[in-house]
Backbone of each chain as ProteinMPNN parsed JSONL, in Angstrom:
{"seq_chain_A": "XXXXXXXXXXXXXXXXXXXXXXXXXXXXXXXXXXXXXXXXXXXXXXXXXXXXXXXXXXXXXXXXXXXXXXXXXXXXXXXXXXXXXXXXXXXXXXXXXXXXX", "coords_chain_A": {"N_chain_A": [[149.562, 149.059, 128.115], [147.859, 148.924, 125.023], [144.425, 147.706, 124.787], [143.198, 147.274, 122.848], [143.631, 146.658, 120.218], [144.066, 144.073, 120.016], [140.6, 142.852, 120.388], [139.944, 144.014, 117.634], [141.272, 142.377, 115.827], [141.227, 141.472, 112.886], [138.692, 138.282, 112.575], [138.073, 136.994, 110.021], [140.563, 137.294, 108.832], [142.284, 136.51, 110.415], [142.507, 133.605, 110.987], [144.061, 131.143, 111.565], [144.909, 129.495, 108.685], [143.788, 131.109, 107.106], [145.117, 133.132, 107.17], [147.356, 132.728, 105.803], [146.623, 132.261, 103.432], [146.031, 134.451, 102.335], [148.267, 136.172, 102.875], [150.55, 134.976, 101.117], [148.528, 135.538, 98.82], [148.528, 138.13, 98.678], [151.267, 138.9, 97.855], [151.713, 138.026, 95.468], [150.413, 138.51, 92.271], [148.405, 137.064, 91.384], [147.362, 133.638, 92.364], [147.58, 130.272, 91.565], [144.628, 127.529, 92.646], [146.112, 125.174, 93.06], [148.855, 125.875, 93.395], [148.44, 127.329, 95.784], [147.747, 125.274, 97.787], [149.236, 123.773, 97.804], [151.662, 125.299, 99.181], [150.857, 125.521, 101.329], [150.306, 122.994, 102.559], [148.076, 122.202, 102.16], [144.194, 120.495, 102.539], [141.902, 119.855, 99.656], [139.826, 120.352, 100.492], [139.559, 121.801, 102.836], [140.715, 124.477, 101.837], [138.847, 125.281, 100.186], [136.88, 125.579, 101.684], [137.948, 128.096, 103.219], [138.898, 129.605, 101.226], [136.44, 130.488, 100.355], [134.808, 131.738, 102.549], [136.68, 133.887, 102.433], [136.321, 134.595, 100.264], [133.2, 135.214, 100.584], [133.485, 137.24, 102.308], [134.337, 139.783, 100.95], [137.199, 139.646, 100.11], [138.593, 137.659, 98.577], [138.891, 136.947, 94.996], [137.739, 134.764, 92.824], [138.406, 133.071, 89.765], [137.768, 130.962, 87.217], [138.735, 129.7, 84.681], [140.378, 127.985, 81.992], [143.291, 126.142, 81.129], [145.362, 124.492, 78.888], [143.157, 123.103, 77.705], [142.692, 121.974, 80.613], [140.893, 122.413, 83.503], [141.54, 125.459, 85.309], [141.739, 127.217, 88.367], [141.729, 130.296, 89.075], [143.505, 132.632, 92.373], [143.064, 135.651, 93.847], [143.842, 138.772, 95.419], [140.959, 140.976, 95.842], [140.783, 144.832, 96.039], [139.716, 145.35, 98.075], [140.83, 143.73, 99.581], [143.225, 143.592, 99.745], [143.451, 146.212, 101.604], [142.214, 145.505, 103.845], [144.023, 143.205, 104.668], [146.545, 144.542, 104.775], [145.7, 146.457, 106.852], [145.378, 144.763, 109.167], [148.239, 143.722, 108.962], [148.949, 145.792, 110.204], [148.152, 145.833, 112.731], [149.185, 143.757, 114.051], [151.589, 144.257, 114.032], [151.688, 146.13, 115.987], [151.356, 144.926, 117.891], [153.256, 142.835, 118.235], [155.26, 144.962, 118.364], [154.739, 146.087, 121.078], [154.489, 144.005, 122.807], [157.193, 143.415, 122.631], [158.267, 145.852, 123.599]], "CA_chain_A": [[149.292, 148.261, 126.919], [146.426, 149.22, 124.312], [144.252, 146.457, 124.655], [142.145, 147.557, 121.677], [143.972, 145.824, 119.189], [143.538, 142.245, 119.804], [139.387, 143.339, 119.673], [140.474, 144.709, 116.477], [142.079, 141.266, 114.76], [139.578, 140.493, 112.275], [138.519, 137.118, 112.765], [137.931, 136.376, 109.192], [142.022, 137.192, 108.689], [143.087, 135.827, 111.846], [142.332, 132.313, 111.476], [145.919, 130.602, 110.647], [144.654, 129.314, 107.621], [143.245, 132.107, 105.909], [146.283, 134.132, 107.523], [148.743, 132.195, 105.253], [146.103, 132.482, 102.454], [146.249, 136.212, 102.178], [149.941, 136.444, 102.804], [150.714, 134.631, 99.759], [148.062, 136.374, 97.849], [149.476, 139.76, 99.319], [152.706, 138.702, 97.534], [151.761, 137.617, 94.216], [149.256, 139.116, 91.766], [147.336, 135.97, 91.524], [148.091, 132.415, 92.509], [146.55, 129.114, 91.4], [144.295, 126.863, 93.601], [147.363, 124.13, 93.003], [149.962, 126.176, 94.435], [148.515, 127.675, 97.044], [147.242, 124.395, 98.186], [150.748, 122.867, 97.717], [152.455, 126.052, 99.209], [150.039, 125.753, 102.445], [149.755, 121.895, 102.61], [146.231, 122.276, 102.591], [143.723, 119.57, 101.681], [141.486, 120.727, 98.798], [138.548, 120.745, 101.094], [139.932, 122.899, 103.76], [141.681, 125.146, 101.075], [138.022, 125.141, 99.381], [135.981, 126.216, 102.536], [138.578, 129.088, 103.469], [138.781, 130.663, 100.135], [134.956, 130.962, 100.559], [134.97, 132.524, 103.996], [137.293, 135.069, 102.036], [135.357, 135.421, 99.13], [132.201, 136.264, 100.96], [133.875, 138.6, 103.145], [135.051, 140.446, 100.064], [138.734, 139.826, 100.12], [139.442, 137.412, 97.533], [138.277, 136.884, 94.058], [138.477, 133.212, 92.657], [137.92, 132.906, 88.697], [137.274, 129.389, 86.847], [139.499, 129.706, 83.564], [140.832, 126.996, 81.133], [144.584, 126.55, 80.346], [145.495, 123.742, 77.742], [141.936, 122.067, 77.812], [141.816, 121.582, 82.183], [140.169, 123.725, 84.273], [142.194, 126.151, 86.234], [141.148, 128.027, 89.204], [143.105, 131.217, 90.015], [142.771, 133.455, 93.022], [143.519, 136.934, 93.624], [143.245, 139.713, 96.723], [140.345, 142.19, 95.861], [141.627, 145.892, 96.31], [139.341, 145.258, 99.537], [141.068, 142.778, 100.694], [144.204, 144.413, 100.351], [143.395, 147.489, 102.185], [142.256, 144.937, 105.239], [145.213, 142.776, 105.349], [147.457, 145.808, 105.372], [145.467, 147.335, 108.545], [145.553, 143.738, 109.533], [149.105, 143.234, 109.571], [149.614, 147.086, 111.227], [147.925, 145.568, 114.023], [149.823, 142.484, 114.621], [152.769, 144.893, 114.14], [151.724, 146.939, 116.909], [151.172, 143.837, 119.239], [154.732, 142.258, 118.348], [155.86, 146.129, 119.674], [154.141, 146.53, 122.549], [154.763, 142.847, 123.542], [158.989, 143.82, 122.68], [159.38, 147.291, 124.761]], "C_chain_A": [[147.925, 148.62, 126.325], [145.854, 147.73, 123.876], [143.47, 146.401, 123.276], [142.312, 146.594, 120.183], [143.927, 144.408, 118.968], [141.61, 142.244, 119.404], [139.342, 143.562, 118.343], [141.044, 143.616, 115.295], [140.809, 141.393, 114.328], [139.541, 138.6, 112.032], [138.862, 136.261, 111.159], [139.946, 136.125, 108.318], [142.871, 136.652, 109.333], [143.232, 134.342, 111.924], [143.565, 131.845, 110.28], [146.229, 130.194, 109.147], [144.704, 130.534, 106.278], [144.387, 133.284, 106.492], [147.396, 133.753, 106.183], [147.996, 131.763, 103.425], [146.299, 133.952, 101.663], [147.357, 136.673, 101.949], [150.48, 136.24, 101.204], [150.081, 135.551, 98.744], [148.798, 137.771, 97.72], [150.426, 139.778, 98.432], [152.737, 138.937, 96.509], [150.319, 138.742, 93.28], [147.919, 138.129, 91.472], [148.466, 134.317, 91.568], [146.897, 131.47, 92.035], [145.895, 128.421, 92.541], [145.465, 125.513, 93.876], [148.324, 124.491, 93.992], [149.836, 126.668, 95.21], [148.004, 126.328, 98.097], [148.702, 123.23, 98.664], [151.675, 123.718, 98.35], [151.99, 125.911, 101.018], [150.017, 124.57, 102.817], [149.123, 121.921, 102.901], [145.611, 121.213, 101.781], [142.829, 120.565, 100.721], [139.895, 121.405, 99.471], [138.766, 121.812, 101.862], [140.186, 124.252, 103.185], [140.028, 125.884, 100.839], [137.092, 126.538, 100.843], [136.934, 127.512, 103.05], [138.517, 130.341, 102.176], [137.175, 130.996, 100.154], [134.573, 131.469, 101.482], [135.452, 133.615, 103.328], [136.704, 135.664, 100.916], [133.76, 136.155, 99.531], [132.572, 137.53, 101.856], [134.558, 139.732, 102.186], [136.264, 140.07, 99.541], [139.169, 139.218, 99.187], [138.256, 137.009, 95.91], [138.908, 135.87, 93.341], [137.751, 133.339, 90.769], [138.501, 131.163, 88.207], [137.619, 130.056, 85.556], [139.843, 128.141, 83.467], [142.536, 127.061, 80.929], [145.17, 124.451, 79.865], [144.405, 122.569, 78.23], [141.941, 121.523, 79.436], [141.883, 122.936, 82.443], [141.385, 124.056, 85.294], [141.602, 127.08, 87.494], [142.163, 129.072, 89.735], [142.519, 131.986, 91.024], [143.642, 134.724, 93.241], [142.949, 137.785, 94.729], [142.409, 141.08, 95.679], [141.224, 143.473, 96.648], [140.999, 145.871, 98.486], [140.104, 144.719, 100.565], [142.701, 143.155, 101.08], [144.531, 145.41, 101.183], [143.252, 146.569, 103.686], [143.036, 144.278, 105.798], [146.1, 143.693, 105.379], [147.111, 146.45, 106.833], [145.659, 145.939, 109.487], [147.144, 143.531, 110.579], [149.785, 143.962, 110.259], [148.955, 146.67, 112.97], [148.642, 144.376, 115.131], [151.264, 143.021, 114.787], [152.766, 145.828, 115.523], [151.597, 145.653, 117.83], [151.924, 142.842, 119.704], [155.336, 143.753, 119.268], [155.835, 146.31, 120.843], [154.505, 145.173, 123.284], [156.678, 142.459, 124.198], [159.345, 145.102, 123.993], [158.829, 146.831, 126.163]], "O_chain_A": [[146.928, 148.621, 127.048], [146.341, 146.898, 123.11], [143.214, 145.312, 122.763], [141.494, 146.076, 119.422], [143.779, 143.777, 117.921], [141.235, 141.743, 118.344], [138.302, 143.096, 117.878], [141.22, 143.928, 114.117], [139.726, 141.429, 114.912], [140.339, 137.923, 111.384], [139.592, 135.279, 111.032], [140.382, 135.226, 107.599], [144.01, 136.333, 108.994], [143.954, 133.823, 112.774], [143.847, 132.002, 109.092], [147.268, 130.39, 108.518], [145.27, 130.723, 105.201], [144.268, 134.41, 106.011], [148.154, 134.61, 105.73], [148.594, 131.197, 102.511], [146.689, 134.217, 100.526], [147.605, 137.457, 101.034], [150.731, 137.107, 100.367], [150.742, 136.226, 97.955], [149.458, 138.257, 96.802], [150.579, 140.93, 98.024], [153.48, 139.827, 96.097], [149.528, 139.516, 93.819], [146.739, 138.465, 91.377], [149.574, 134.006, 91.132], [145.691, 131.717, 92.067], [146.496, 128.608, 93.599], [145.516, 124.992, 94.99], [148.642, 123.886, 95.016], [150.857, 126.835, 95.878], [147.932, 126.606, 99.294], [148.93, 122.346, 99.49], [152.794, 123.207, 98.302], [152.824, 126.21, 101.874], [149.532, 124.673, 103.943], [149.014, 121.701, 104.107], [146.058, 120.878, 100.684], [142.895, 121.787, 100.846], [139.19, 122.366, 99.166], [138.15, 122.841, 101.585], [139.928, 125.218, 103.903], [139.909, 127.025, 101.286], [136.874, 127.75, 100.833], [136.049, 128.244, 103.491], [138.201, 131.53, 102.227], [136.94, 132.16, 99.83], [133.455, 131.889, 101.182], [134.719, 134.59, 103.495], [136.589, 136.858, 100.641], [133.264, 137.175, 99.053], [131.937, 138.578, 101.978], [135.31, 140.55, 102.716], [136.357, 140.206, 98.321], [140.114, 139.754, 98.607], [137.035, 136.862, 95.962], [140.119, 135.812, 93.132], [136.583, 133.708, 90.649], [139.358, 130.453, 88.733], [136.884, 130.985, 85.222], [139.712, 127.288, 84.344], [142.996, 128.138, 80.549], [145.234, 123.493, 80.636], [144.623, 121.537, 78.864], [141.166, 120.585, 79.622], [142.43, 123.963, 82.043], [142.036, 123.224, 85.926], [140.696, 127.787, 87.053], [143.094, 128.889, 90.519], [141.309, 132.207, 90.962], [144.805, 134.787, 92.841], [141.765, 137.652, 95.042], [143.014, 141.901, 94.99], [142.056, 143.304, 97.54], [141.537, 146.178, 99.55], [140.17, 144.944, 101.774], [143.267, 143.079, 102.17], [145.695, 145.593, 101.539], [144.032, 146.828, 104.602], [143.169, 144.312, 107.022], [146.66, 143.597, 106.471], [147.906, 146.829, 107.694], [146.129, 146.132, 110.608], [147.366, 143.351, 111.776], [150.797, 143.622, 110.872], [149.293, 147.157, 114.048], [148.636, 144.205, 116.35], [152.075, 142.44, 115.508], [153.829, 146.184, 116.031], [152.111, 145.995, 118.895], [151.81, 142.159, 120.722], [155.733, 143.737, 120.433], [156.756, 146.649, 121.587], [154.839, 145.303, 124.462], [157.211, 141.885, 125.147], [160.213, 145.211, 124.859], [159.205, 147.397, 127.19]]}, "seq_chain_B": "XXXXXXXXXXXXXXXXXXXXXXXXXXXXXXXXXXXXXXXXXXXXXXXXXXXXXXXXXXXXXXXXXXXXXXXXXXXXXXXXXXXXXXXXXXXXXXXXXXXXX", "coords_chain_B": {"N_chain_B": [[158.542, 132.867, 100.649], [158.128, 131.647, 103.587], [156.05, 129.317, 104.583], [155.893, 127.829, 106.632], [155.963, 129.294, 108.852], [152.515, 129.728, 109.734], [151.572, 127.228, 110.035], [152.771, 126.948, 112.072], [151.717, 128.807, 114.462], [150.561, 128.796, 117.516], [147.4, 127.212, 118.487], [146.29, 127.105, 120.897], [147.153, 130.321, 121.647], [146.88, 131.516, 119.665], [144.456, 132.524, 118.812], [141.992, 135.083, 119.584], [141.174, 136.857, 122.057], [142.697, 135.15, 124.079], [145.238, 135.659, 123.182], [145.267, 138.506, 123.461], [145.096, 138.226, 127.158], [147.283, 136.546, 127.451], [149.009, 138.3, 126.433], [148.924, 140.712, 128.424], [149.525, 139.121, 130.814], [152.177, 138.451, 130.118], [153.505, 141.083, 130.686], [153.052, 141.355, 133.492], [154.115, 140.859, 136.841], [151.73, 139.503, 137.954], [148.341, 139.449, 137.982], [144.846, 140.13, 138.521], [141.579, 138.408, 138.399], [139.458, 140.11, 137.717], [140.986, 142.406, 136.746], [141.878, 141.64, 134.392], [139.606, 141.007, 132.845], [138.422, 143.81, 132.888], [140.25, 144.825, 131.626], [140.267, 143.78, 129.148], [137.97, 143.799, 128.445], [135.928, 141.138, 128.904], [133.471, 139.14, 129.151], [132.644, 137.306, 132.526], [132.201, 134.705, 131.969], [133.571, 133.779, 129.611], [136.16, 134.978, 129.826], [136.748, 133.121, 131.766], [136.6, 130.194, 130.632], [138.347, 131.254, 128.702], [140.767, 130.968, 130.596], [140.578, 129.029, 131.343], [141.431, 127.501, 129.114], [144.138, 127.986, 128.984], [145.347, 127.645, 131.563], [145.017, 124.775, 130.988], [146.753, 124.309, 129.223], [149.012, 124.6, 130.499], [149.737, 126.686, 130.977], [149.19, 128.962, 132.448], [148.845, 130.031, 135.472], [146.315, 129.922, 138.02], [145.521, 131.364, 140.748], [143.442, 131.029, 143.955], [142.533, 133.125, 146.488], [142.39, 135.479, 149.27], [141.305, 138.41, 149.976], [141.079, 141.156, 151.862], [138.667, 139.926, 153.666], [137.834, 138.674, 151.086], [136.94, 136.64, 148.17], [139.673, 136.828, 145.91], [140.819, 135.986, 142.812], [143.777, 135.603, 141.411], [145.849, 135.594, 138.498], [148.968, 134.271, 136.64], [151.798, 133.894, 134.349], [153.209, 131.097, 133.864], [156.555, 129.408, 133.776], [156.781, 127.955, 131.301], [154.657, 129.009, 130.191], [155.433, 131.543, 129.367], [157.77, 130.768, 127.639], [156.533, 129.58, 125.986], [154.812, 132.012, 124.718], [156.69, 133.853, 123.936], [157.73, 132.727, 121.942], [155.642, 132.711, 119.861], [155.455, 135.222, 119.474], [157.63, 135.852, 118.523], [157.524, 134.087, 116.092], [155.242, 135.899, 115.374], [156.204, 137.97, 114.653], [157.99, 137.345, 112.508], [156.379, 136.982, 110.735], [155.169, 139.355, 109.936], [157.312, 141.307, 108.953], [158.027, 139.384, 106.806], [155.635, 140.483, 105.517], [156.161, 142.63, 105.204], [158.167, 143.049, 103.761]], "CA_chain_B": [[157.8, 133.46, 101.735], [158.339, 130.543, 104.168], [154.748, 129.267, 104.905], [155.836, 126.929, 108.022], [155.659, 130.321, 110.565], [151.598, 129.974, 109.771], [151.474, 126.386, 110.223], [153.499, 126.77, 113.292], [151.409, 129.634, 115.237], [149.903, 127.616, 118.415], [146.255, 127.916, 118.146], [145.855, 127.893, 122.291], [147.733, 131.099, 121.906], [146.284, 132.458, 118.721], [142.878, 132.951, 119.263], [142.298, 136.533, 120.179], [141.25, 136.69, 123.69], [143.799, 134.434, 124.861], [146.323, 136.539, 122.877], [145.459, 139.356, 125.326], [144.762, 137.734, 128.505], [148.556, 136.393, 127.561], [150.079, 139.765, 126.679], [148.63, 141.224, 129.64], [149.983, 138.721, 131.736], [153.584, 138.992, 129.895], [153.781, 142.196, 131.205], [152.911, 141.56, 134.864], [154.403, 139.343, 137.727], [150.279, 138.618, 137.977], [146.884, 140.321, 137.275], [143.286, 139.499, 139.144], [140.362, 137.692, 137.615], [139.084, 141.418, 137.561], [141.666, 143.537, 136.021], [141.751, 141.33, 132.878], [138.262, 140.873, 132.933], [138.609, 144.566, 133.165], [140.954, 145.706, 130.594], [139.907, 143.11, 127.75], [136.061, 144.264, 128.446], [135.66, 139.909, 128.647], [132.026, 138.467, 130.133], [133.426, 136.415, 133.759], [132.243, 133.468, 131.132], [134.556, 133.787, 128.522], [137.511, 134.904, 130.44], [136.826, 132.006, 133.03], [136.779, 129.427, 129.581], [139.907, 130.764, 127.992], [141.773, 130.705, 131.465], [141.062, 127.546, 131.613], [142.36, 126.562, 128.008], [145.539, 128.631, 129.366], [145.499, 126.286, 132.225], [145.109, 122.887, 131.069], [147.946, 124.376, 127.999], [150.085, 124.848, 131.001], [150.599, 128.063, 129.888], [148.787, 130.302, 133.337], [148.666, 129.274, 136.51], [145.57, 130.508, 138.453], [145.312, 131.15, 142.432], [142.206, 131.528, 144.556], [143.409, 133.528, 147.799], [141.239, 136.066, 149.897], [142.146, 139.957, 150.178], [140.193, 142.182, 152.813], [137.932, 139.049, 153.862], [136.81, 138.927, 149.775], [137.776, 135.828, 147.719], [140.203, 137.252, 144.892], [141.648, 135.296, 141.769], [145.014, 136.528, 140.525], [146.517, 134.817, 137.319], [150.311, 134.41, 136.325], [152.437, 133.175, 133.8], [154.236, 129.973, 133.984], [157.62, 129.305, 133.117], [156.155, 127.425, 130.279], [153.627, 129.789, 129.063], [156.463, 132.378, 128.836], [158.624, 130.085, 126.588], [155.745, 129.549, 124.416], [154.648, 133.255, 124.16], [158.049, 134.164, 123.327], [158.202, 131.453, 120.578], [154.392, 132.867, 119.505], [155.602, 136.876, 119.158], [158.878, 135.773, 117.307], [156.615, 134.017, 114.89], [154.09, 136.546, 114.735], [157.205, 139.065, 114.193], [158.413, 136.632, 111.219], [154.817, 137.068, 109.827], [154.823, 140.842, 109.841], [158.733, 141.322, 108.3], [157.636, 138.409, 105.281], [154.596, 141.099, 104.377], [156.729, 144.062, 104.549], [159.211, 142.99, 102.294]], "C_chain_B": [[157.922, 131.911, 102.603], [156.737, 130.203, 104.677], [154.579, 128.217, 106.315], [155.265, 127.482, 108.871], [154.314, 130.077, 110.957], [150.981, 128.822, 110.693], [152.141, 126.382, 112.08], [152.746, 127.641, 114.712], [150.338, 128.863, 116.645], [148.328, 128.036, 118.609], [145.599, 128.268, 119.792], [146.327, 129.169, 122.69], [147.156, 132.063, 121.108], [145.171, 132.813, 118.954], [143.122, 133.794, 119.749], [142.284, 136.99, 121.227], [142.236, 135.626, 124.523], [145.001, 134.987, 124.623], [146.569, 137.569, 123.43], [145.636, 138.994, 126.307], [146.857, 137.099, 128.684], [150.034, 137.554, 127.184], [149.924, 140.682, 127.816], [149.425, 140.682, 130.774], [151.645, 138.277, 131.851], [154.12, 140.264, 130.674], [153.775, 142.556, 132.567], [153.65, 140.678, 135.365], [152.685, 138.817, 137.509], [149.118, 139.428, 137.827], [145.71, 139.5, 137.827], [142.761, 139.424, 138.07], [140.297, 139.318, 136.744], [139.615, 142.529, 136.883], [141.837, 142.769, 135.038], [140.701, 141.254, 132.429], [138.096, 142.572, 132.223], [139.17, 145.209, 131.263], [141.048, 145.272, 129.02], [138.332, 143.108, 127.521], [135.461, 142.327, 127.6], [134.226, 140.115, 129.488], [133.35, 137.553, 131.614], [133.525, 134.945, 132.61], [133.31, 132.976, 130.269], [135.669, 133.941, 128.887], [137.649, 133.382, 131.316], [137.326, 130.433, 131.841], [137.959, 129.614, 129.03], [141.083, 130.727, 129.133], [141.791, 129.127, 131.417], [141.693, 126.823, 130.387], [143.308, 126.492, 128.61], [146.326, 127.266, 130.429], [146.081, 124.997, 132.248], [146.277, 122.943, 130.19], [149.186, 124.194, 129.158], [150.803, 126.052, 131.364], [150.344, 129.384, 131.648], [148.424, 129.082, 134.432], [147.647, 130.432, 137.858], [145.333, 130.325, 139.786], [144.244, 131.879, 142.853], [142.708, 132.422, 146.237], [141.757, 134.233, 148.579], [141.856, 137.099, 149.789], [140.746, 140.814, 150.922], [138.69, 141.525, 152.786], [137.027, 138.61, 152.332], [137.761, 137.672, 149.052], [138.437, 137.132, 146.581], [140.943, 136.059, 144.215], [142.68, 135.468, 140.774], [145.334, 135.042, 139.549], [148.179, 135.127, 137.214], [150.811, 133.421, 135.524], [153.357, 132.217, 134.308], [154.758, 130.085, 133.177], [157.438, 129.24, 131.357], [155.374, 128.807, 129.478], [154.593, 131.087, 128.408], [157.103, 132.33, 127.898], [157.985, 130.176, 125.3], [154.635, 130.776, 123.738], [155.18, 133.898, 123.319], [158.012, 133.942, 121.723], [156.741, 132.161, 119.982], [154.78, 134.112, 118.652], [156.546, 136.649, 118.101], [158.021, 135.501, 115.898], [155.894, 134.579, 114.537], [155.16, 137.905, 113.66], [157.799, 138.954, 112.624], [157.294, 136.953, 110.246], [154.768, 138.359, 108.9], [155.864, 141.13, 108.952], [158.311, 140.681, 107.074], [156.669, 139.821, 104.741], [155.144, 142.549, 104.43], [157.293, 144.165, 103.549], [158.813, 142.917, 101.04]], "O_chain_B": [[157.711, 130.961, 101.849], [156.252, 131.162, 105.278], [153.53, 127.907, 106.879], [154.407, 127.001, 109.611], [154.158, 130.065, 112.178], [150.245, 129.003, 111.663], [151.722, 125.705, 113.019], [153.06, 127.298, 115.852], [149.244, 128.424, 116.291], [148.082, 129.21, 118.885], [144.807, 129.171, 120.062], [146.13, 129.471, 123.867], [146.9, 133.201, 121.501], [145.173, 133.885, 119.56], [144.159, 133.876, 120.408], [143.281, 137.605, 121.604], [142.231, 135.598, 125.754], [145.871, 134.968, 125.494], [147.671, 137.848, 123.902], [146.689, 139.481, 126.719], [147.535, 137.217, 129.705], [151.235, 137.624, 127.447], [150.868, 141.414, 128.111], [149.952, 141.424, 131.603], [152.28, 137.937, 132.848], [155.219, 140.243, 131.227], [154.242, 143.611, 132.996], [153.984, 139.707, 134.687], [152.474, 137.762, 136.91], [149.478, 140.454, 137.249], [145.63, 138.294, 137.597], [143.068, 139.986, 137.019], [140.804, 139.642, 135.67], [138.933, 143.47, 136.476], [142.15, 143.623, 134.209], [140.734, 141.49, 131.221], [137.664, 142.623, 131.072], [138.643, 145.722, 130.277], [141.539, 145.864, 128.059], [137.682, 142.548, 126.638], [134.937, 142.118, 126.506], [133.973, 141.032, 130.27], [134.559, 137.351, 131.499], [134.548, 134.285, 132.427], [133.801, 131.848, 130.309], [136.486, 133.145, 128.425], [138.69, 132.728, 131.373], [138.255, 129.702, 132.184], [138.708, 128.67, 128.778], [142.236, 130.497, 128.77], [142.711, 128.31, 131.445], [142.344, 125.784, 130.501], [143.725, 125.394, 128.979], [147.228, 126.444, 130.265], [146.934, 124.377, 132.882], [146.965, 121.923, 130.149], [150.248, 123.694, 128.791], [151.91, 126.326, 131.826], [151.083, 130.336, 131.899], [148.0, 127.928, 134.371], [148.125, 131.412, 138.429], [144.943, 129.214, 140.146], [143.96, 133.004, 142.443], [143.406, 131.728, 146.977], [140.601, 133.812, 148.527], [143.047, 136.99, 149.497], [139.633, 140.958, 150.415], [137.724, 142.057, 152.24], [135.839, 138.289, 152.36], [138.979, 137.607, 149.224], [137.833, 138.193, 146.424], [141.586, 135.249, 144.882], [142.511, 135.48, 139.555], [145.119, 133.862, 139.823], [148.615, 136.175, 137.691], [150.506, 132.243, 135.713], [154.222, 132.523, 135.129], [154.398, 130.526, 132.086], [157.771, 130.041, 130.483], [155.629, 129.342, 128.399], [154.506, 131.504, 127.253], [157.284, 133.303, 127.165], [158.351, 130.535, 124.18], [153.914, 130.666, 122.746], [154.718, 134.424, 122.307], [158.187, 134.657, 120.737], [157.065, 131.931, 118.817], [154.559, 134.176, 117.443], [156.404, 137.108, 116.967], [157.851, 136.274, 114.955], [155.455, 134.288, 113.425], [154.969, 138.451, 112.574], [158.019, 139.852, 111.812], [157.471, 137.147, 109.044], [154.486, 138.477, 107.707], [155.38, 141.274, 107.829], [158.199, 141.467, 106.134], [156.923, 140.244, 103.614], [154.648, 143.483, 103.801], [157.169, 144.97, 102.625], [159.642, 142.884, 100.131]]}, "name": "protein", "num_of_chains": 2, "seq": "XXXXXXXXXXXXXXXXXXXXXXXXXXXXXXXXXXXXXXXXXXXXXXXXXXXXXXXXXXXXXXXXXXXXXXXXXXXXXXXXXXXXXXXXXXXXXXXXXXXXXXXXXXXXXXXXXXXXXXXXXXXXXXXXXXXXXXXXXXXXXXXXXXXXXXXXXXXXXXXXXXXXXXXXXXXXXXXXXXXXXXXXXXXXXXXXXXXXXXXXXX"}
């Protein structure tokens, strides 16, 4: 077994939260703070302090737009952050394998 | 994208050093203090702390013996911890499949 790869999770992707933050993003080209909050049952605080863990670590990029007079908040995976949840989820892919044969 | 699997991932399992120390010990009938210690390059501290999450989860069941007048401390999965490894990989497997597609 290559133990290297659990060393190798990145913490800041790993934590269940911000796992099922990314995913979504991964998916979409941008999502609102609404529906990923409603998609995650996340409170807004929890939701709040995760997307900021991800935004300083590069990965996501949160803009503060308007749509019919309220404030909207959308978020979106930096190309960074795509490149790390992809090696991300090649590692969790190798550690479902190795855990199967 | 079903967002339960995220919600569902057990966090005495997730965490990364316990995610080795429990694929390691998938793979064996049992494994000394020392050879996980060993092959997850843990401190005695840190391995000795997440055995004992493992422990009190139910999940590893830890014996003190002696071998060539020297204490030794082998580890092994319980029934239990097996069940809920199992149930851990499937979901991590569900994870990986959602971000391929």
């Amino acid at each position: 077994m290559n133990t290297e790869c659990f060393q190798q999770l990145e913490k800041v992707i790993h934590e269940r939260g911000r796992m099922g933050i990314m995913s979504l993003l991964a998916a979409s080209p941008e999502l609102s703070f609404t529906d990923i909050k409603q998609m995650l049952e996340m409170t807004d605080g929890n939701l709040s302090v995760h997307l900021r863990t991800l935004q300083q670590a590069g990965y996501v990029q949160v803009s503060k737009t308007f749509a019919r007079n309220r404030p909207l908040t959308t978020c979106r995976l930096t190309s960074e952050g795509k490149t790390a949840f992809e090696r991300y989820i090649g590692l969790l892919e190798r550690i479902v394998r190795q855990n199967r044969s």
